[in-house]
C-alpha positions as CSV (number, residue, x, y, z in Angstrom):
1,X,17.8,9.0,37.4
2,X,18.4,5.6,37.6
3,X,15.4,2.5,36.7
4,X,13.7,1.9,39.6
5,X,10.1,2.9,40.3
6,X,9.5,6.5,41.8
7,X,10.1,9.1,39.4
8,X,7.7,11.3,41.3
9,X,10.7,11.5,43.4
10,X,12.8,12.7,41.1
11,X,10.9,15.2,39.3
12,X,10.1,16.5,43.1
13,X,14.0,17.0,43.6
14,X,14.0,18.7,40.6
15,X,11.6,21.1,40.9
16,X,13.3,22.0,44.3
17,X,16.6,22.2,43.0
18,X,15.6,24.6,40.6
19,X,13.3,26.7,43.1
20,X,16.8,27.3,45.2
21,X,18.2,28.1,42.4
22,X,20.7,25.4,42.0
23,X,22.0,24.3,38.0
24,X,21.5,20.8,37.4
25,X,23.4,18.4,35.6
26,X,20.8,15.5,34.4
27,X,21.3,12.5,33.6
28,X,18.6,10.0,32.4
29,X,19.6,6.3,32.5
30,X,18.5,3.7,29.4
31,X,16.3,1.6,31.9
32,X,15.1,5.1,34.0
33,X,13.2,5.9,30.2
34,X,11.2,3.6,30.5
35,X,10.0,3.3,33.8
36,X,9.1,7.0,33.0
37,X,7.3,6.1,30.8
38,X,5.4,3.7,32.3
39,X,4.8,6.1,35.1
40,X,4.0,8.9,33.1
41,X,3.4,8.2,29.6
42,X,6.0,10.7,28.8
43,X,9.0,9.6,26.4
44,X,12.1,11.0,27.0
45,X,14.1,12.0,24.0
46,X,17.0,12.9,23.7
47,X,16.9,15.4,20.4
48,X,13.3,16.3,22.5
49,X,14.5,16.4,26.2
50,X,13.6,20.1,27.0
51,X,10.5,19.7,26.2
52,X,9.7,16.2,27.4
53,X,11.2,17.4,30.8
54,X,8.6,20.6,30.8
55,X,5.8,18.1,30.4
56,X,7.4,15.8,33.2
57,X,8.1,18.5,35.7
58,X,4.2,19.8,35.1
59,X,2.6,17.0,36.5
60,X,2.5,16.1,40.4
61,X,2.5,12.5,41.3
62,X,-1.4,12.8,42.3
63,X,-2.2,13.9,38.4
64,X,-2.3,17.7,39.5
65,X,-0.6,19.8,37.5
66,X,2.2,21.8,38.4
67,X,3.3,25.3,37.1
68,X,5.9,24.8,35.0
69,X,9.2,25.2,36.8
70,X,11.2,28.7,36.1
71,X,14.9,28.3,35.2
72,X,14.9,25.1,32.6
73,X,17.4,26.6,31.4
74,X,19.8,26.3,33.9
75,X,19.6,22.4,33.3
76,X,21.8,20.8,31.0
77,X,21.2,17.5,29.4
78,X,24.0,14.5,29.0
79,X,22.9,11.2,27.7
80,X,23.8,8.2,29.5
81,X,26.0,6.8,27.3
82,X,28.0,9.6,27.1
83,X,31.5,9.0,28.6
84,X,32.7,11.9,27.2
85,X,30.5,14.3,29.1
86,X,31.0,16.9,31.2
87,X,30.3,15.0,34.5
88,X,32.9,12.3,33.9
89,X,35.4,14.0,35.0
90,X,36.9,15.0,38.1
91,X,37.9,18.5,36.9
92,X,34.7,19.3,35.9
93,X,32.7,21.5,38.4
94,X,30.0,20.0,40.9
95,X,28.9,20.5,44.4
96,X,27.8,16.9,44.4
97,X,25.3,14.5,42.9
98,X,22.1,13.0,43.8
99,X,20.7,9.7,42.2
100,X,16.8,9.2,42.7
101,X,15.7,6.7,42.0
102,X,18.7,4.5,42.7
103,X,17.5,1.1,41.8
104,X,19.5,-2.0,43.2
105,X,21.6,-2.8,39.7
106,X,23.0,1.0,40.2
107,X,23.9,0.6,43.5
108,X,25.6,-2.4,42.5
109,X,27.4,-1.0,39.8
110,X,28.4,2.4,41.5
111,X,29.3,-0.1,44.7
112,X,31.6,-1.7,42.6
113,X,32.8,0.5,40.6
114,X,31.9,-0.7,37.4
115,X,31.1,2.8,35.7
116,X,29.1,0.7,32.5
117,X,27.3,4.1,31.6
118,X,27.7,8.3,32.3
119,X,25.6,7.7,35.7
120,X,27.6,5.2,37.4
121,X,31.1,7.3,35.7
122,X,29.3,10.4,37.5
123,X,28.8,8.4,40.6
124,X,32.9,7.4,41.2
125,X,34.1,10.5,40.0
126,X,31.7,12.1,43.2
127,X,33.1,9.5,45.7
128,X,36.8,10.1,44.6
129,X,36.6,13.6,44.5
130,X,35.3,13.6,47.9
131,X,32.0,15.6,47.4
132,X,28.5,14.6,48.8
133,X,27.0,11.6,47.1
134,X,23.2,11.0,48.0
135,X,21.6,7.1,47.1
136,X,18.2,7.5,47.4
137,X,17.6,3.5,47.0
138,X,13.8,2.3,46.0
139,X,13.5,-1.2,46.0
140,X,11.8,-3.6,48.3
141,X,12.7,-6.1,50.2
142,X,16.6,-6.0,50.4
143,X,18.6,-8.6,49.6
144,X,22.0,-9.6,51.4
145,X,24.0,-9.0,48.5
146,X,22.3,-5.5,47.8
147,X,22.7,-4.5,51.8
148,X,26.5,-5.2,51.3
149,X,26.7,-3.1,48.3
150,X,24.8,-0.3,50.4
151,X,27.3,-0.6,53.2
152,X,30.2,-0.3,50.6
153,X,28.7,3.1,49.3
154,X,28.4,4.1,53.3
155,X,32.3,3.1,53.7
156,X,33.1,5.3,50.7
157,X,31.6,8.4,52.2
158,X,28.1,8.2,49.8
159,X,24.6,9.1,52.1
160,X,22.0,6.3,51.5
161,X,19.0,7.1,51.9
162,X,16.2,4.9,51.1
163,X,12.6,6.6,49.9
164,X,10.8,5.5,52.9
165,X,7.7,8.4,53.6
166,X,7.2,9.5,57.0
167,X,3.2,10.2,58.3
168,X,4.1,12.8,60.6
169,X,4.0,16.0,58.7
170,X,0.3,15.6,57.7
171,X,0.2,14.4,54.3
172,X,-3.0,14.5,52.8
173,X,-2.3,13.0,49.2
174,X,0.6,11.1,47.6
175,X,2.4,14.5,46.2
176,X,3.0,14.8,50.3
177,X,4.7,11.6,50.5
178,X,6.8,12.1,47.4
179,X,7.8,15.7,49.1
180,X,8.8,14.2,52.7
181,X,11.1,11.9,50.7
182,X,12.2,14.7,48.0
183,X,13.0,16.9,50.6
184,X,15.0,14.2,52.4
185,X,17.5,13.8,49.4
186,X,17.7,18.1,49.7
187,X,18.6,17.7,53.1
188,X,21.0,15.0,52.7
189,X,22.3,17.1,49.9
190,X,22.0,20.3,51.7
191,X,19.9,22.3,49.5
192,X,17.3,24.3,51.7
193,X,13.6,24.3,50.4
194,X,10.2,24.0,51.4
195,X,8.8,20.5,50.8
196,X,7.0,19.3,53.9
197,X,6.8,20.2,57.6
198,X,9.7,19.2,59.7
199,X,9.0,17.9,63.3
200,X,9.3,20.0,66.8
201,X,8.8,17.4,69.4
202,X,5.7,18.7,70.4
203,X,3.4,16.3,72.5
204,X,0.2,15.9,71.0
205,X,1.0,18.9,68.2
206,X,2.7,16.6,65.3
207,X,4.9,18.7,63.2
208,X,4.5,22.3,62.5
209,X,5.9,24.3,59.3
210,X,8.8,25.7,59.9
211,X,11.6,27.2,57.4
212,X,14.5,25.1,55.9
C-alpha cells in the first residue's frame, strides 16, 4: 500500500487474496498510514499490526461490516523502512507483487528506480526478476510527467492498471465499485475469485455472474 486515497481497494485485494488462499507479504508505506487513517480511523501500528489489520479487513468501504477474514495468519508483516526484509531481495520467494493504492510519488519512484523505502525495493526487485508487477494507480487528473513514468513501468514489463469502476456489473453500493476494481488487480495478477459479475455480451442482459 502506497499513499493515495482508496484503501477500500486494498483491503478488498486482501480479503480476496486470502479467500484463494494465497500468503501475503504486506507492506504498509509511511504516507499509506495515514491516509488510512483518515479513511478509516484505524491506526496502523506496527508492534499492533495484527490486530489493527483484523479491524481494517472487518469493515466494507460502505461501513458494513465484514466477517473477519480466515487465514491472518498466513500474512506477514514488514515495515517500510525495512531494507533488510524479506522482500528485498531477489532470492526471496514471490509469485509477484501488487501495489494498491499506487499514488503518483510511487510510481515515480518505482519508475525510476529510486527504491527510498521497502515498497519501492520490493517493486525493482519484481521487475528484475521478471515476475508480474500490478500498478493499480489512483490519482486524478494525470500529469505529463506522471503518464511518462506510467509508460516506463509498461516498458519494464509492470501491468498498470488505474482504479477506474466499471457500471456494468450492477453495483448497487460503493463496496460494488471497490470489488469491480479489486478484482481487476486479481485478474491482472491472476488470482481467481469472486468479486463482481464479469460481462457476456449479451444484448440488453448486462453482465451475468459467472465463475473466475
Amino acid at each position: 500500500m502506497s499513499g493515495a486515497s482508496g484503501t477500500p481497494y486494498a483491503a478488498a485485494v486482501l480479503r480476496a487474496l486470502l479467500a484463494a488462499g494465497e500468503s501475503v507479504d504486506l507492506v504498509v508505506s509511511r504516507a499509506s498510514r495515514l491516509t488510512l487513517l483518515d479513511e478509516t480511523g484505524i491506526a496502523f501500528r506496527d508492534a499492533h499490526w495484527q490486530d489493527d489489520l483484523r479491524e481494517w479487513l472487518a469493515r466494507g468501504a460502505d461501513g458494513k461490516p465484514y466477517p473477519v477474514p480466515r487465514g491472518l495468519g498466513d500474512v506477514r508483516y514488514w515495515a517500510a523502512g525495512d531494507l533488510a526484509a524479506g522482500p528485498s531481495s531477489g532470492s526471496y520467494p514471490a509469485k509477484g507483487m501488487i501495489i494498491v493504492p499506487a499514488s503518483t510519488a510511487c510510481v515515480a519512484g518505482v519508475a525510476l528506480g529510486l527504491s527510498k523505502d521497502l515498497l519501492q525495493r520490493a517493486a525493482s526487485v519484481t521487475l528484475k526478476e521478471g515476475r508480474r508487477l500490478v500498478v493499480a494507480v489512483r490519482e486524478t487528473p494525470l500529469n505529463g510527467q506522471t503518464l511518462r513514468h506510467l509508460v516506463t513501468l509498461d516498458d519494464a514489463g509492470a501491468i498498470v492498471l488505474p482504479a477506474s469502476p466499471a457500471f456494468y456489473a450492477g453495483a448497487t453500493h460503493i463496496q460494488d465499485l471497490v470489488d469491480f476494481v479489486a478484482g481487476r488487480v486479481l485478474d491482472a495478477a491472476g488470482v481467481p475469485h469472486r468479486l463482481y459479475r464479469r460481462w457476456e455480451g449479451e444484448l440488453g442482459g448486462g453482465a451475468r455472474e459467472t465463475g473466475s
